[in-house]
C-alpha positions as a printed Julia matrix, in Angstrom:
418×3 Matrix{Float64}:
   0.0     0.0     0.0
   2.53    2.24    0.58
   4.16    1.31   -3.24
   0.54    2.82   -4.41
   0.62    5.67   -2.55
   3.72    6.81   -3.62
   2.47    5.97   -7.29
  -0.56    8.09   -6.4
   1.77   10.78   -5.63
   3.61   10.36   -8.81
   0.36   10.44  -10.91
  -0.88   13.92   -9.06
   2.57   15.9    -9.24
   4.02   14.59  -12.59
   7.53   14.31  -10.84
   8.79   11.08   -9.36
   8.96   10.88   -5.43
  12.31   12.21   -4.09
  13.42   13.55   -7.21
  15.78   16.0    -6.17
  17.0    13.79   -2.88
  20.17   11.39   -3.3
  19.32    7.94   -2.97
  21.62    6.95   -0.24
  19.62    9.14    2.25
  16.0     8.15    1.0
  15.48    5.21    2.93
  16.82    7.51    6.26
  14.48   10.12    5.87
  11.53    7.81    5.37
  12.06    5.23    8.35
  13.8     6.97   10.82
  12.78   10.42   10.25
   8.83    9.61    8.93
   9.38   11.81    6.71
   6.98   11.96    3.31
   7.51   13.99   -0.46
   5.75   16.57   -0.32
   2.06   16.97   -1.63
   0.42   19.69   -3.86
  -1.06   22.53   -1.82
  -4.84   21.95   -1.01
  -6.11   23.69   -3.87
  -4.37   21.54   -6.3
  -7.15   20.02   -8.61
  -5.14   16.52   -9.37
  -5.16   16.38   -5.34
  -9.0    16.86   -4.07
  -8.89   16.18   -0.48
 -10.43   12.69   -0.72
  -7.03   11.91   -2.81
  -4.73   13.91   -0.32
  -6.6    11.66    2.61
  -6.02    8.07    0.8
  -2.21    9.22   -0.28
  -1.41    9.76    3.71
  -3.41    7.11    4.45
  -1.17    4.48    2.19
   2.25    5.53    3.52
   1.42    5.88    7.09
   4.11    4.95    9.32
   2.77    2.19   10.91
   1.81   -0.34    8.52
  -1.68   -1.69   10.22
  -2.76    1.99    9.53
  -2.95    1.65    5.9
  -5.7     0.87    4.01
  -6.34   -2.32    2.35
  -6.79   -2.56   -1.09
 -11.16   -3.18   -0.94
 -10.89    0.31    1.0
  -8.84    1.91   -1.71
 -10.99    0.42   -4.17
 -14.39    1.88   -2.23
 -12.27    5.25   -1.8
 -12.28    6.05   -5.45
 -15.65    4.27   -6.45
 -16.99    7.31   -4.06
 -14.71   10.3    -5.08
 -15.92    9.48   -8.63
 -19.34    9.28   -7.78
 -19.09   12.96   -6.46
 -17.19   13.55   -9.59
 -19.77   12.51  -11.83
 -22.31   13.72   -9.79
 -21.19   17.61  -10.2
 -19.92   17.11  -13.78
 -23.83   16.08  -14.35
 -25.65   18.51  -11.61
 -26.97   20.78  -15.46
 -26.89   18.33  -17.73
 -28.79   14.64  -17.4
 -29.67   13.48  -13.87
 -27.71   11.15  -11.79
 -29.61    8.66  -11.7
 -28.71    7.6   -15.38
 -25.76    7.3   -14.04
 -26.7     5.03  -11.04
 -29.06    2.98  -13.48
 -26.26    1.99  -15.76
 -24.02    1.21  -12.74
 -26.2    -1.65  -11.41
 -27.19   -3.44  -14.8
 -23.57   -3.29  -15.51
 -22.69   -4.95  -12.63
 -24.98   -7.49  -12.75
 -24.63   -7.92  -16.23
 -21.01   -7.95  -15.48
 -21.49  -10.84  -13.15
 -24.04  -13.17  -15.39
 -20.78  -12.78  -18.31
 -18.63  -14.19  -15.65
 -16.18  -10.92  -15.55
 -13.27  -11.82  -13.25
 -13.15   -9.47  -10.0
 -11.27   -7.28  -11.85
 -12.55   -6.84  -14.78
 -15.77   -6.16  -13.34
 -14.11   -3.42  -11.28
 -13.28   -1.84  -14.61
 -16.66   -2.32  -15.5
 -17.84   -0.77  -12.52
 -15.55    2.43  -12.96
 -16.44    2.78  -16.85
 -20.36    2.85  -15.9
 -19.58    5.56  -13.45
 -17.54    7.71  -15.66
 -18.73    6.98  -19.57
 -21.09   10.14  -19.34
 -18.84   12.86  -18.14
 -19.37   15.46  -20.6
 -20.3    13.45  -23.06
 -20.26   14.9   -26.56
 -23.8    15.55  -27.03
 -23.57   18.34  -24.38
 -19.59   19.41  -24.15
 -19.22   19.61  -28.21
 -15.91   17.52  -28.27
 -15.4    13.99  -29.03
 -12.57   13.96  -26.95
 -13.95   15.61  -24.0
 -15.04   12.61  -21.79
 -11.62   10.3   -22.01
  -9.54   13.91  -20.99
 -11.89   14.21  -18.12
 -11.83   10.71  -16.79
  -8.84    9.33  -18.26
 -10.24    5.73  -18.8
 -12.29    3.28  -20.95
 -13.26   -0.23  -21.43
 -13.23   -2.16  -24.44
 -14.29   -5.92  -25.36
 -16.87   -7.86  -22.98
 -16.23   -4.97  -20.63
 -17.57   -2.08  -23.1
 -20.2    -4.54  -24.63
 -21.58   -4.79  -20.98
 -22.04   -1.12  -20.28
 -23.25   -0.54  -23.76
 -25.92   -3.02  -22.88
 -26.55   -1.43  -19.49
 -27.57    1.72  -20.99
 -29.43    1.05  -24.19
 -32.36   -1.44  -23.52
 -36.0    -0.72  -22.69
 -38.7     1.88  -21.89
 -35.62    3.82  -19.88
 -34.03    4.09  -23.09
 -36.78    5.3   -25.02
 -37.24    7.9   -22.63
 -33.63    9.14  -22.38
 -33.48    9.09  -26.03
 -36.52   11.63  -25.52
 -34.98   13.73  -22.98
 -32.15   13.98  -25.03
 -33.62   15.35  -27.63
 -36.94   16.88  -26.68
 -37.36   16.1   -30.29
 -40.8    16.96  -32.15
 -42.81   13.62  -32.59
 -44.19   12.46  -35.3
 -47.79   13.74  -35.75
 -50.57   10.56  -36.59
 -52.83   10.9   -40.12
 -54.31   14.29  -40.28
 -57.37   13.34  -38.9
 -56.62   10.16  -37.04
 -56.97   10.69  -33.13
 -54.64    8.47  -30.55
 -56.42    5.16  -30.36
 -58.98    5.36  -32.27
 -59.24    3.99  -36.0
 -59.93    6.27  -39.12
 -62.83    4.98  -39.56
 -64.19    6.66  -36.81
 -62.79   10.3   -37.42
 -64.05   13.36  -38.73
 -62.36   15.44  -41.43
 -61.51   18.63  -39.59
 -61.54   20.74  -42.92
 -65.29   20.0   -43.87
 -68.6    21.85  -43.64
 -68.6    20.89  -39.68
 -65.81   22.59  -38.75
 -66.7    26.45  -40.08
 -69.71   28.06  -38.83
 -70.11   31.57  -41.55
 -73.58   32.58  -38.8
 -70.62   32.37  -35.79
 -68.22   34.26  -38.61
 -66.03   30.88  -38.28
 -65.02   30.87  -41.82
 -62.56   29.01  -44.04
 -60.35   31.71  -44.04
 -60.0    32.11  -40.33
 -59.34   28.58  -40.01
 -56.62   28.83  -42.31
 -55.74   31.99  -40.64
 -55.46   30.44  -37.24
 -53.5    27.3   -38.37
 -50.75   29.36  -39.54
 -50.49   31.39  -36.82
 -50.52   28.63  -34.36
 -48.15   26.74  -36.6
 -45.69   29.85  -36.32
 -46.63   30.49  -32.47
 -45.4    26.79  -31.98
 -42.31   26.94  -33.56
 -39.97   27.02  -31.28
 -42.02   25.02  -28.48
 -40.38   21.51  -27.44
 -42.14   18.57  -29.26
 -44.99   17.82  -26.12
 -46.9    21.25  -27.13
 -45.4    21.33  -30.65
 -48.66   21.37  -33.99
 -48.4    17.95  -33.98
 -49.71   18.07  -30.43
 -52.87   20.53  -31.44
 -53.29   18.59  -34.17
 -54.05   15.16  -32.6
 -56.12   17.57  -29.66
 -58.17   18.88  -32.7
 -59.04   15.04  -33.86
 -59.8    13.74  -30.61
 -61.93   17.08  -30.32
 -64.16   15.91  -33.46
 -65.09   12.65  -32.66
 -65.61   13.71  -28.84
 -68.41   16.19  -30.33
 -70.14   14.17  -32.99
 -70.08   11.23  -30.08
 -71.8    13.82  -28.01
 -74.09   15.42  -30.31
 -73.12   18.84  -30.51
 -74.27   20.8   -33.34
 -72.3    21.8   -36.47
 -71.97   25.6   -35.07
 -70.9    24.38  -31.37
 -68.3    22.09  -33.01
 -66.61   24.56  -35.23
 -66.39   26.66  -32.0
 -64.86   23.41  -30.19
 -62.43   23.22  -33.12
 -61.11   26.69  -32.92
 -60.81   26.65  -28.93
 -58.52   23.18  -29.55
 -56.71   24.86  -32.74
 -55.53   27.96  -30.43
 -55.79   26.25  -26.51
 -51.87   26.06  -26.05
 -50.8    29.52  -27.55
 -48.46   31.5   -25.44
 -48.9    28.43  -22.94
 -48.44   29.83  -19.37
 -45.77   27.19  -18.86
 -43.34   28.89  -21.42
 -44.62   32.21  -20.99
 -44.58   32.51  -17.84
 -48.14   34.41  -17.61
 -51.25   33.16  -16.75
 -53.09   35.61  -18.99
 -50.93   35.31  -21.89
 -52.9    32.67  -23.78
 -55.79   34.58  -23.6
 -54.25   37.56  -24.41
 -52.54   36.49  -27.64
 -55.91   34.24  -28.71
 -58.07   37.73  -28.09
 -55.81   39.78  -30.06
 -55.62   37.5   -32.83
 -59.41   36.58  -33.39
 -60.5    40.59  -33.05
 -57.73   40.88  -35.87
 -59.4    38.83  -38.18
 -62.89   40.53  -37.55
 -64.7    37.4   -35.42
 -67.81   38.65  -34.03
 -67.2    39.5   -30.4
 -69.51   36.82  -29.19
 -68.23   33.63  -30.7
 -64.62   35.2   -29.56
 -65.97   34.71  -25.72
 -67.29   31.74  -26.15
 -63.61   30.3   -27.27
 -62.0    32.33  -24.83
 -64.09   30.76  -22.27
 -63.29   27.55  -23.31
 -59.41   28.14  -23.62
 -59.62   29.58  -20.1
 -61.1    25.95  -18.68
 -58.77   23.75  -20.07
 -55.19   22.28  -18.17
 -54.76   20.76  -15.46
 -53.76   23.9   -13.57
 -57.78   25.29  -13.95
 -58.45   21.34  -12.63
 -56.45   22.32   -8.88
 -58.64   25.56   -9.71
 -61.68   23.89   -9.88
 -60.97   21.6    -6.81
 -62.1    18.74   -8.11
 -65.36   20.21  -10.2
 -67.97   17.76  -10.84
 -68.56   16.86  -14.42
 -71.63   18.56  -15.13
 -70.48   21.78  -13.72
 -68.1    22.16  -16.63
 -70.07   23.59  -19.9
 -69.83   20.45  -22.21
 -68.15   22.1   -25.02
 -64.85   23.42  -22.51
 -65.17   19.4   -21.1
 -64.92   18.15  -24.85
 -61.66   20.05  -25.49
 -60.04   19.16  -22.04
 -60.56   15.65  -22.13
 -59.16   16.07  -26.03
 -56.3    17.5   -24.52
 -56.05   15.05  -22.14
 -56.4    12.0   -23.95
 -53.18   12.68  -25.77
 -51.63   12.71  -22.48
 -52.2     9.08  -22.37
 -50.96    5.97  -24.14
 -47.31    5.64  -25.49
 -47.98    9.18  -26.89
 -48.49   11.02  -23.37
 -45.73    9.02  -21.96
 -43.67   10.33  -25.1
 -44.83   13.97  -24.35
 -44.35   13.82  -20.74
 -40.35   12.94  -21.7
 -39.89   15.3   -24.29
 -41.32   18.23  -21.74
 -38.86   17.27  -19.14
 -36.48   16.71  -21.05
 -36.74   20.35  -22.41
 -37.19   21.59  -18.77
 -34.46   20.08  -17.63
 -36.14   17.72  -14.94
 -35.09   14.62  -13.44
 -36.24   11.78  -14.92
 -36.78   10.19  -11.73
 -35.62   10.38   -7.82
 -37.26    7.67   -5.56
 -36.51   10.42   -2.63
 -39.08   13.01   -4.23
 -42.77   12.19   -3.97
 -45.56   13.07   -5.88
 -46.86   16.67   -5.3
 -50.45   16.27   -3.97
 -53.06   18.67   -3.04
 -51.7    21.75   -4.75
 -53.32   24.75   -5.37
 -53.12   26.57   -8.81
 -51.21   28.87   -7.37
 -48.95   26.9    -5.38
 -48.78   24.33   -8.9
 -47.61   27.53  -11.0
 -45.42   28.41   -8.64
 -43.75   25.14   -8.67
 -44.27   24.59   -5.01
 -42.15   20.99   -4.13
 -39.15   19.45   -6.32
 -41.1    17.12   -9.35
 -39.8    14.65  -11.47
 -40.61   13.91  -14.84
 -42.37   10.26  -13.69
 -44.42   11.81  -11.07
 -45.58   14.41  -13.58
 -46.44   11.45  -15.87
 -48.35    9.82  -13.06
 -50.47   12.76  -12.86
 -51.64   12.66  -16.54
 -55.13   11.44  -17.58
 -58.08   10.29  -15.49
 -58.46   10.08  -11.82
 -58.31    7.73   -9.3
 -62.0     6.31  -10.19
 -61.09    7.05  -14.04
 -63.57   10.06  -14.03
 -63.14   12.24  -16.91
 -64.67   15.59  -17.48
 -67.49   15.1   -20.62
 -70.92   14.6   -18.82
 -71.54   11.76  -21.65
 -68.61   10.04  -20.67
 -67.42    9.96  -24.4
 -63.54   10.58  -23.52
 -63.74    7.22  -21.28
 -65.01    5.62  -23.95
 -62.24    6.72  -26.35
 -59.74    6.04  -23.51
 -60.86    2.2   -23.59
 -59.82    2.27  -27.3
 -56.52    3.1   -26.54
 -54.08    0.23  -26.48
C-alpha cells in the first residue's frame, strides 16, 4: 500500500517521489525520520482532499494503519461518484448514471467478468457520461476528463446497461426533446380512421358564428408559427391530434355543427403562449383575443372560445378543486378531455419525456414524492421538487377514471386506446 501511494503521488505531481533527494539518504528520511515527499497545496485540482486523505493514508508509518486494497478500491468508487455527480448537476440526472451502474454490474457478473474486470466495468459505468459529446461539443472531451475506458466484454456490458427498454426510449426523448411524429391528419390516438371526422369540412366552419374558411386557415398558420420554437410535447403535432380527438368527442356527443366549429377553434388555439413557457397566466388569452378581433370574429363567438381556452389544463383542474362533471359547460369538457387523452398511451408518456427533457427535470428520484393537493397557485409556482415520472403519473383520469365530458365519451375513447 505504501508502493501505491507513492504511485498516487507520482500520478498527481508529474515528478517522481524524491526527485531532487540522493538515494543513499531516502530510505533515512523515510524510516527513521517519517518523513513523506511533499504533496500539492490543497487547492491543487489533481489532489482533491479525498485523494490527499487516501495518499497519507497508504504511507502511514505504521503499517496496520494503511488501508487495504477493498478500501482503496471503495475510496475512489466514491470520489468518482461525487465527480460525476457535479460534472452532471446541469446536464442529465444522476440517476442515469446510477441505473447503468447496477445493470452493468450485474450484467457484469451473469458474463462471468473476473473481479477485476468487473471493477473496470464498474468504474467505466460511473464515468462513460462525463461530458459526453452531445452536451460538451468535443469527441474527446469525456476520455480527458476521466482518463479511462473499457473495451471488449467490458464495453459490450455497459453498452448493454444503458441502451435497452422503456428507460431508453425515454432518455433518447430527454435527449432530444425532439418533435414527434404527428398521426394521419385526422386520425386521433387510439382510435381507427374509420371513426374520425375530417376537420376541414362543412362541420368545422360556422359563416352565422363568422367561423369561416379563411379564419381557419388563418389560425393554423399562426398557431403553426406560435409553436415553432415550443419543445415537441406542445409542438402542432400536439394541437393537431387535440383537434381530432376534439371531433369525434363532439359528434359522439351530439353537438351541433356551429358548437363544433367553436370546439375546433378553442382546440386549434388552446396552447398559444402556454403559461408554462410564458410565464403568464393571462398570456394565452391575451394572444388568442388579439388575434381573433384581428381577423374581424364577431365578439360573441370570440368569448365563447375564450371561455373555453380559459377551462382547459390541469392547472384550472387544482382551480376547480375537483369540479364535478356537469359543472363544466360540455363544449370546454370536450376540449379538455381532447387534450387530455393525448396525455395518455405511449404518446403522453412520449410527451411527458420530451417536456422534461426540455425543462431540464429529473427523470426520476425515488426520494421526491408526488406533489399532492396543490393549489393553482402553489402548482404555478412550482411549489415541491417534481420529477418527470411523477408528472407522468399525474396525466389522464383520476383515481375512479372520471373524466370531465358529462356523456362520458372521452372514457369511452380512452378504452380504445391500447
Amino acid at each position: 500500500m505504501y508502493s501505491y501511494g507513492m504511485l498516487v503521488h507520482e500520478l498527481v505531481t508529474r515528478k517522481r517521489p524524491w526527485d531532487e533527494t540522493r538515494s543513499a539518504i531516502i530510505g533515512y528520511l523515510v524510516a527513521i525520520e517519517c518523513q513523506r515527499p511533499p504533496l500539492p497545496p490543497p487547492e491543487h485540482p489533481l489532489c482533491p482532499p479525498a485523494l490527499r486523505s487516501l495518499i497519507e493514508r497508504c504511507w502511514a508509518h505504521n503499517p496496520p494503519e494503511r488501508p487495504s486494497a477493498d478500501e482503496i478500491a471503495w475510496t475512489i468508487i466514491v470520489a468518482a461518484e461525487a465527480f460525476v455527480h457535479t460534472e452532471l448537476a446541469a446536464v442529465d440526472d444522476f440517476a442515469h448514471i446510477q441505473r447503468v451502474h447496477a445493470n452493468a454490474a450485474n450484467l457484469a457478473r451473469i458474463e462471468g467478468l473476473s473481479a477485476e474486470a468487473s471493477a473496470v466495468v464498474d468504474l467505466a459505468a460511473l464515468l462513460r457520461d462525463v461530458r459526453d459529446w452531445k452536451y460538451s461539443g468535443s469527441d474527446s472531451s469525456t476520455a480527458e476528463a476521466s482518463k479511462g475506458g473499457a473495451s471488449g466484454l467490458e464495453e459490450e456490458a455497459l453498452d448493454r446497461a444503458g441502451s435497452l427498454g422503456a428507460t431508453a426510449t425515454a432518455r433518447s426523448l430527454l435527449e432530444g426533446s425532439a418533435v414527434m411524429a404527428a398521426p394521419a391528419r385526422d386520425q386521433p390516438t387510439g382510435i381507427s380512421r374509420s371513426k374520425c371526422h375530417t376537420r376541414s369540412g362543412p362541420s368545422m366552419v360556422a359563416p352565422e358564428l363568422g367561423i369561416s374558411p379563411a379564419i381557419i386557415a388563418a389560425a393554423e398558420a399562426f398557431v403553426r408559427a406560435e409553436l415553432a420554437a415550443v419543445d415537441g410535447s406542445h409542438d402542432f403535432a400536439h394541437i393537431q391530434r387535440v383537434r381530432a380527438n376534439a371531433a369525434n368527442l363532439a359528434r359522439i356527443e351530439g353537438l351541433s355543427a356551429e358548437a363544433s366549429a367553436v370546439v375546433d377553434l378553442a382546440a386549434l388555439l388552446h396552447d398559444v403562449r402556454d403559461w408554462k413557457y410564458s410565464g403568464s397566466d393571462s398570456s394565452t388569452a391575451e394572444a388568442v383575443q388579439a388575434f381573433l378581433c384581428s381577423q374581424g370574429l364577431h365578439p360573441a363567438t370570440t368569448g365563447r372560445v375564450l371561455a373555453i381556452i380559459a377551462r382547459v389544463g390541469f392547472k384550472e383542474e387544482l382551480a376547480e378543486g375537483g369540479v364535478e362533471a356537469e359543472a363544466l359547460p360540455l363544449e370546454a369538457a370536450i376540449v379538455q378531455d381532447a387534450d387530455r387523452l393525448d396525455a395518455i398511451g405511449a404518446i403522453g408518456i412520449a410527451r411527458c419525456f420530451t417536456f422534461g427533457g426540455a425543462k431540464h427535470r429529473v427523470l426520476h428520484d425515488p426520494l421526491v414524492l408526488p406533489r399532492d393537493g396543490l393549489t393553482k397557485e402553489q402548482y404555478m409556482a412550482g411549489a415541491g421538487r417534481s420529477t418527470t415520472i411523477n408528472h407522468a403519473q399525474a396525466q389522464g383520469p383520476d383515481e375512479d377514471g372520471r373524466w370531465v365530458a358529462a356523456g362520458g365519451a372521452a372514457a369511452r375513447l380512452h378504452a380504445a386506446v391500447p
